[in-house]
C-alpha positions as CSV (number, residue, x, y, z in Angstrom):
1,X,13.1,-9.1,5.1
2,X,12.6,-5.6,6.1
3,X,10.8,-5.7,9.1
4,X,12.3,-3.1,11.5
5,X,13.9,-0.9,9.1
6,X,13.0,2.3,6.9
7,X,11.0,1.4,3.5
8,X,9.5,3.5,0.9
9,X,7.0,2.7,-0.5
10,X,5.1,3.5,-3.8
11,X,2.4,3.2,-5.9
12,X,1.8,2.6,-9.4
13,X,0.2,1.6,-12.0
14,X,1.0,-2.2,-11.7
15,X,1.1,-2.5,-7.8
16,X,2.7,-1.6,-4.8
17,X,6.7,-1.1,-5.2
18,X,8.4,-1.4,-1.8
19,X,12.3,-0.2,-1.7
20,X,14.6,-0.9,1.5
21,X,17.9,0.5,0.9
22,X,19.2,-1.4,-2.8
23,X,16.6,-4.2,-2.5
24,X,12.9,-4.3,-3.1
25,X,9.9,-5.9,-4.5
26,X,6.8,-5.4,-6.2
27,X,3.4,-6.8,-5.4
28,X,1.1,-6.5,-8.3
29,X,-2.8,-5.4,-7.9
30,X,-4.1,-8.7,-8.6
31,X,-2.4,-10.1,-5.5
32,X,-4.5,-8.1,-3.5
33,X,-7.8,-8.8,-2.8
34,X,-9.6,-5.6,-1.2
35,X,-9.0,-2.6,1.0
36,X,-9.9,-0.8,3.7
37,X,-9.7,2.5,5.3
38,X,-9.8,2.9,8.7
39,X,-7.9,6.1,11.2
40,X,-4.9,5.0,11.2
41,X,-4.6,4.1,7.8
42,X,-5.3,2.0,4.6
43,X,-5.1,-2.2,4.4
44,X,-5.0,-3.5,1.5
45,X,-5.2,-7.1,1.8
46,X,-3.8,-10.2,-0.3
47,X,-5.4,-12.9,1.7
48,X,-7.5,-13.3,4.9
49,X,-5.1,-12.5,7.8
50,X,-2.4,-10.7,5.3
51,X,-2.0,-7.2,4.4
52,X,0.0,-4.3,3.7
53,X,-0.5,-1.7,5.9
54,X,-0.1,2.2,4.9
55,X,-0.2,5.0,7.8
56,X,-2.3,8.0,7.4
57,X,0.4,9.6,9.2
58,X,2.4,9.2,6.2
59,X,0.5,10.9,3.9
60,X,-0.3,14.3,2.7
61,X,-3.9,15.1,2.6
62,X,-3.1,15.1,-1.3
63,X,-1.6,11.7,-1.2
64,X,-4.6,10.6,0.5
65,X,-7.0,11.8,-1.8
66,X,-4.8,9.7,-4.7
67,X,-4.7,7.0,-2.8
68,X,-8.2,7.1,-2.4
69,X,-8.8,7.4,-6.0
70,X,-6.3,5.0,-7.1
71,X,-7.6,2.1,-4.6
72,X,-11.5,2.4,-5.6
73,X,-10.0,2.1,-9.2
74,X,-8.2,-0.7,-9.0
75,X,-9.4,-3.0,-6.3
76,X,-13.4,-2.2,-5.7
């Protein structure tokens, strides 16, 4: 529903929140079945063929870190 527009995204301790103006969603960790990190960013999958895809672009180098702490904690 929010392909093409501005989303933020964020995430917590029970998944990945994404907002899009007043609407949004929530996908929970254990929806998602792995990640990976690659140069242009993080997928974190929730089936073969389907995932949600975060920019490095997008990040701080502090963000990243997190994000790189938060993943291996929650779906390695």
């Amino acid at each position: 529903p929010f392909f093409g527009k501005e989303i933020r995204v964020s995430l917590t301790a029970e998944g990945v929140a994404v907002r899009c103006g007043n609407e949004g969603y929530l996908q929970a960790w254990k929806n998602f079945t792995g990640y990976r990190k690659d140069k242009p960013g993080y997928l974190l999958y929730m089936e073969k063929g389907a995932f949600f895809f975060i920019p490095l672009a997008a990040c701080s180098l502090e963000e990243e870190q997190r994000l790189d702490r938060l993943l291996s904690s929650r779906l390695s």
